[in-house]
C-alpha positions in Angstrom: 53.8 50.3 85.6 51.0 49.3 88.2 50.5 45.6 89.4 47.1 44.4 88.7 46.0 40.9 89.5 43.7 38.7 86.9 43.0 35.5 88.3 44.8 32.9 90.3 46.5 30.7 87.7 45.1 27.6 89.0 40.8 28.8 87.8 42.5 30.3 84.7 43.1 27.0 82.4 44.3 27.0 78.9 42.2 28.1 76.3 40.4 30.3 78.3 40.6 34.0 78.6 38.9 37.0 81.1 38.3 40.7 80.4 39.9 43.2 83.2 39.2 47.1 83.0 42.7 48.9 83.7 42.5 52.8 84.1 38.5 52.8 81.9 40.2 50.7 79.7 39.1 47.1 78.4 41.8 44.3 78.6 41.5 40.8 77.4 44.0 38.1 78.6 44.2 34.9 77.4 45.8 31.5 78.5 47.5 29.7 75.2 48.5 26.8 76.3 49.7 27.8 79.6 51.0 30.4 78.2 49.6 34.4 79.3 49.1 37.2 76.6 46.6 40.3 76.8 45.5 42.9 74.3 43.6 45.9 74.3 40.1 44.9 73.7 39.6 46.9 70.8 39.8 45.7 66.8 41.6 48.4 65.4 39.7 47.9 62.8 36.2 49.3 63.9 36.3 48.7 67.7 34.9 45.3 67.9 35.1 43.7 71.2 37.9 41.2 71.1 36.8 39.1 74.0 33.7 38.0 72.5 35.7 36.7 69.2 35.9 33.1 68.4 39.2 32.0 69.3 40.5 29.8 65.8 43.7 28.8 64.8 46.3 29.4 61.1 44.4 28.4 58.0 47.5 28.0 55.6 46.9 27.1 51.5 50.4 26.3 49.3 48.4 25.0 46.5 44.8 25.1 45.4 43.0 22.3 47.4 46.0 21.9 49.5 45.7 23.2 53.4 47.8 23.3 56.7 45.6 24.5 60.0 47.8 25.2 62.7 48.0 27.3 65.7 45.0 26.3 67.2 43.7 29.0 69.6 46.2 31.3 69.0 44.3 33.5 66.9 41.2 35.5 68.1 38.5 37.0 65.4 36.9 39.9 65.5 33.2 39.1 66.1 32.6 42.1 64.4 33.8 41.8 60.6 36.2 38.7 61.1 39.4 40.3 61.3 42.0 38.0 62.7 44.8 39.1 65.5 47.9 37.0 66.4 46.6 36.9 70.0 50.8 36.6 70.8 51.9 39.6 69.3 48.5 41.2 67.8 49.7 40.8 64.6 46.7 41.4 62.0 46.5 38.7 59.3 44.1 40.7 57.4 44.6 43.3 55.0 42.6 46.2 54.0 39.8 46.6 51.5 39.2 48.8 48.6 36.3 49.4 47.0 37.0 49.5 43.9 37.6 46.9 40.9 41.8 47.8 39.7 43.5 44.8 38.4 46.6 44.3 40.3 50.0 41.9 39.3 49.5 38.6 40.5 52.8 36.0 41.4 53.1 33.2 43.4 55.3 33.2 46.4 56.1 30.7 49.3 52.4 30.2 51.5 53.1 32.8 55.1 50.9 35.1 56.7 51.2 38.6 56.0 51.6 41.7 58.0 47.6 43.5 57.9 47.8 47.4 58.0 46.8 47.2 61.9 47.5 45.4 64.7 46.3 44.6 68.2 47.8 46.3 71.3 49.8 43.5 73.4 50.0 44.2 77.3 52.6 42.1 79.6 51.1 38.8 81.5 53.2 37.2 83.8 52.5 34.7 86.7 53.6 35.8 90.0 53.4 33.1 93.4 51.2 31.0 91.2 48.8 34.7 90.5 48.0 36.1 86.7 49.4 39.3 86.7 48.9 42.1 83.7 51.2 45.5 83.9 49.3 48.3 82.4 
């Protein structure tokens, strides 16, 4: 795989992320916490841009009126139609939609995300003599 530099680390802070084209195609990267990840920028879904998604966090629910937010920033939404991508692994936490009404079993089981029917493309970031690096 090619070297291509993003950014020196030092103007790349946390929380912030930058768009790099690799071969014609669109790559987002993103700092977590000081940590790197990239992923295709493309929703799976319907081709949204993932770059311009709001970055948000883990909205959890073990009860009715009972919540847990966590993760903040590690999860990027499609600006498009709001699907969410575990911006670590691409993960989708959305699942697909049917149109139409067919009643369905319904049992409760221990509040954790759930695997969505697509996911994200993740690309290697590492830093390199203090220089963002993506291998693509």
């Amino acid at each position: 795989m090619a070297r291509h530099v993003v950014a020196p680390a030092a103007e790349f802070p946390p929380g912030t992320r930058r768009l790099i084209e690799i071969d014609g195609r669109g790559i987002v990267v993103f700092n977590v916490k000081g940590e790197y990840f990239a992923l295709l920028n493309r929703c799976p879904h319907n081709g949204g841009s993932l770059v311009e998604g709001v970055l948000t966090g883990l909205l959890q629910s073990s009860e009715p009126g009972q919540y847990a937010y966590s993760r903040q920033g590690e999860v990027i939404r499609c600006p498009w139609h709001g699907w969410e991508f575990d911006i670590k692994t691409g993960r989708s936490f959305c699942s697909g939609i049917k149109a139409r009404a067919r009643p369905f079993p319904v049992h409760v089981e221990p509040a954790s995300p759930t695997d969505g029917p697509y996911r994200a493309e993740p690309i290697p970031v590492r830093v390199e003599d203090s220089l963002v690096v993506v291998e693509a």
